[in-house]
Wavefront OBJ file of the C-alpha trace (Angstrom):
o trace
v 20.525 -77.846 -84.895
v 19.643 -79.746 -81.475
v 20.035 -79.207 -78.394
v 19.121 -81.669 -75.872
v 19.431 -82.020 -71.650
v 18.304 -85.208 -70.670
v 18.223 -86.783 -66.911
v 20.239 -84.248 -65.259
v 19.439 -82.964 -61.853
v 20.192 -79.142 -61.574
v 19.768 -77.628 -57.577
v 19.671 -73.719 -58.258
v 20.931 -72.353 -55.324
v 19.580 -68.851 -56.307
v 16.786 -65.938 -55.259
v 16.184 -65.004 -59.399
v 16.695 -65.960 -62.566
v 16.235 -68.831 -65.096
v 17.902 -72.519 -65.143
v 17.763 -72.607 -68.626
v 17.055 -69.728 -71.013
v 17.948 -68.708 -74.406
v 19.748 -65.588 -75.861
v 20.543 -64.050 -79.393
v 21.890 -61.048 -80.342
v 19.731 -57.976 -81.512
v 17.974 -58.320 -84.711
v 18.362 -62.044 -84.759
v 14.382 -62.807 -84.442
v 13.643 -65.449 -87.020
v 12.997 -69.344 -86.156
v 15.813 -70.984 -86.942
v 14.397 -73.922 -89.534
v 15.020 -77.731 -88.435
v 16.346 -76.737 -85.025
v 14.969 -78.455 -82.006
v 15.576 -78.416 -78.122
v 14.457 -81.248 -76.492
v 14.370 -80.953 -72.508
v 13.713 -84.254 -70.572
v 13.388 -86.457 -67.165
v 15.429 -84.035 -65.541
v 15.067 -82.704 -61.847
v 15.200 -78.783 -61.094
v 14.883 -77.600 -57.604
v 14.933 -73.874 -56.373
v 15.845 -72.680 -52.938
v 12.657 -72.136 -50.795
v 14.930 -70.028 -48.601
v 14.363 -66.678 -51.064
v 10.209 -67.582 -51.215
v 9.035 -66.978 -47.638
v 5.585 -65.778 -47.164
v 5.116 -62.271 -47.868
v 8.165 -61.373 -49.574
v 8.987 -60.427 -52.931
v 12.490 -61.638 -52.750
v 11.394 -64.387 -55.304
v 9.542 -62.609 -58.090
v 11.112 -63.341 -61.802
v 12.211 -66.969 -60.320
v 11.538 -69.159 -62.866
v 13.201 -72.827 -64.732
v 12.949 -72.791 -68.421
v 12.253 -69.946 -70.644
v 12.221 -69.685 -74.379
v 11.972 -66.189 -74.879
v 15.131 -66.332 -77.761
v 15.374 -69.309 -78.889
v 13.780 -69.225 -82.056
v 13.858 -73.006 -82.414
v 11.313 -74.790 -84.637
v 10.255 -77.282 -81.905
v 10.968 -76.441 -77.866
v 10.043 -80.159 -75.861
v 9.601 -79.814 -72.270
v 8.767 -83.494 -71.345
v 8.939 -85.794 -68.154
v 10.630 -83.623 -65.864
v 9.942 -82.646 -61.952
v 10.320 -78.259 -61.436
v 10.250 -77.422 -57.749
v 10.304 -74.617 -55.620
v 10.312 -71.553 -58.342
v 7.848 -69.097 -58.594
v 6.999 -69.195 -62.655
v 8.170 -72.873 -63.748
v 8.435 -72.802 -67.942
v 7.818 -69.661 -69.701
v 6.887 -70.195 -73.731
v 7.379 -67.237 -75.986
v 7.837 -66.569 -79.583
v 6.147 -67.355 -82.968
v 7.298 -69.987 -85.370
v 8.240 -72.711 -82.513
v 5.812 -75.809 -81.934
v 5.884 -76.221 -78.330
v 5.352 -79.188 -76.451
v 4.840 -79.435 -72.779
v 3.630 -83.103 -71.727
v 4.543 -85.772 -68.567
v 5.870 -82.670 -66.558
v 5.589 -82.466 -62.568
v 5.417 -78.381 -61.749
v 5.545 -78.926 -57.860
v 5.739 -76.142 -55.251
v 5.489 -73.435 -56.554
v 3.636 -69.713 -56.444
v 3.331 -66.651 -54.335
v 1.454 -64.952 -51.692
v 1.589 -61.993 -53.865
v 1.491 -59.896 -50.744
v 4.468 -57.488 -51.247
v 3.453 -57.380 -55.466
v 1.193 -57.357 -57.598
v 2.963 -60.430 -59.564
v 1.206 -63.800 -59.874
v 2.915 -66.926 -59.731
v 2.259 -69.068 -62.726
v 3.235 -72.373 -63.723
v 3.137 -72.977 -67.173
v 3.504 -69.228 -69.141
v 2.124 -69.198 -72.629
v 2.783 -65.933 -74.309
v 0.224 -64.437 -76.741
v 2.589 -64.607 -79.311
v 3.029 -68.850 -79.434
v 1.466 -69.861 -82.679
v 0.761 -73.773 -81.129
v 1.648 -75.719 -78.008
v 0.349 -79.046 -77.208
v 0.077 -79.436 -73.021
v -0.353 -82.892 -71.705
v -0.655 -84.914 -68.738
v 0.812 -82.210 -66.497
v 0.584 -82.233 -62.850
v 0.491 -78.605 -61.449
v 0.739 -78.897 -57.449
v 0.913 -75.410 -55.780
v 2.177 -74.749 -52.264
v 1.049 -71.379 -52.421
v -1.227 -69.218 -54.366
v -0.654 -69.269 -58.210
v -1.877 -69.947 -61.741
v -1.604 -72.992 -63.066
v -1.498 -71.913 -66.566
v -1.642 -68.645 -68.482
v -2.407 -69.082 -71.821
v -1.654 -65.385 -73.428
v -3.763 -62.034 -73.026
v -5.090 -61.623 -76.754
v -6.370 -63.656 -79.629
v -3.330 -63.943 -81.565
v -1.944 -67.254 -79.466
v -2.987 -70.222 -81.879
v -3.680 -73.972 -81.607
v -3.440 -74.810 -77.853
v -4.040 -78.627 -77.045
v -5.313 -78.878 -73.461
v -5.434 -82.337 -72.400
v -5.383 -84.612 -69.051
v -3.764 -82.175 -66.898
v -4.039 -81.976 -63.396
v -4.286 -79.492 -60.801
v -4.215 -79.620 -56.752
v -3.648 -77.211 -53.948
v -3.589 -78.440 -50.864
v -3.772 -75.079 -48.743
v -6.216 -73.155 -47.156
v -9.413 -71.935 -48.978
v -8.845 -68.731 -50.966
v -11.463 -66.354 -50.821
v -9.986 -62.974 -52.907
v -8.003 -62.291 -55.819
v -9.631 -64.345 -59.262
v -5.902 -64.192 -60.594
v -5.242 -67.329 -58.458
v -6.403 -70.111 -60.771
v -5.901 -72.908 -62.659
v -5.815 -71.853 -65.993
v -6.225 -68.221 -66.817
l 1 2 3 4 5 6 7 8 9 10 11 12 13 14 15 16 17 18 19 20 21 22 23 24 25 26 27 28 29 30 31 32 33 34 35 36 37 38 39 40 41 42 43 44 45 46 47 48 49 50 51 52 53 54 55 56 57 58 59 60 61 62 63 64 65 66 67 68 69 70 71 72 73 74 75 76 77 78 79 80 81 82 83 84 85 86 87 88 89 90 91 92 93 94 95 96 97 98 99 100 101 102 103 104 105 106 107 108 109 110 111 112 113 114 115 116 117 118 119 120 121 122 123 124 125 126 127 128 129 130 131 132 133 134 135 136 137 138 139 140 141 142 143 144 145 146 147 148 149 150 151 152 153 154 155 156 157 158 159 160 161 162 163 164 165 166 167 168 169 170 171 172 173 174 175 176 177 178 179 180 181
């Protein structure tokens, strides 16, 4: 009923993929009542060698994604997420989300050989509630921040003392490059 990774340091040596992500066998979709995952003060660093500047080589690099968990609370607290190009992905309904004390630290895209935007923090439509707290979000190249869902059916979202700082060049195109979209 709980899962929890706590003070680890995990160097993924790796152009795509997730660190940590979920899976369940078809037709098992419903939140799994009492059961928690608790992620915390632990280190995850990419490999910068498969995001070089105009390249798509890193596209669908992210850390932690959700997408089948189906747990009734998903913590992502205190840790430091380097060098991906999406850092925590949240998806499904039923699952109070938590997101707070996290460092999401260089990461993004040019974009130049896709379409696909870099984001740091990925809130699916579908999340009924996720509280996001004293996050730092520090790009080294273009990204969002945060992407909080494309309709109105994503619920209570907390938004609170969370910062945001890129330190590159001015960026004069493209409005999908922001902090919180």
């Amino acid at each position: 009923k709980e899962a929890k990774y706590v003070g680890n340091t995990i160097t993924y040596n790796h152009a795509k993929g997730a660190v940590i992500t979920w899976y369940r066998a078809s037709g098992q979709l419903s939140v799994d009542a009492g059961s928690k995952f608790l992620f915390k003060d632990n280190t995850i660093t990419g490999n910068a060698a498969f995001r070089p500047s105009g390249s798509s080589t890193n596209l669908q690099s992210y850390a932690i994604e959700s997408l089948s968990s189906y747990m009734s609370e998903f913590k992502v607290i205190g840790n430091t997420v380097s060098l991906f190009q999406d850092c925590v992905r949240l998806r499904g309904a039923g699952t109070a989300y938590t997101v707070e004390d996290n460092t999401f630290e260089n990461f993004g895209s040019n974009g130049a050989a896709s379409s696909t935007v870099a984001i740091g923090l990925w809130c699916y439509s579908d999340i009924d509630s996720a509280e996001i707290r004293r996050n730092r979000f520090i790009f080294s190249e273009h990204g969002t921040a945060a992407y909080l869902g494309d309709s109105d059916t994503a619920g209570d979202l907390t938004l609170e003392d969370n910062t945001f700082y890129y330190p590159g060049p001015p960026i004069a195109t493209n409005n999908k490059y922001i902090a919180w979209y």
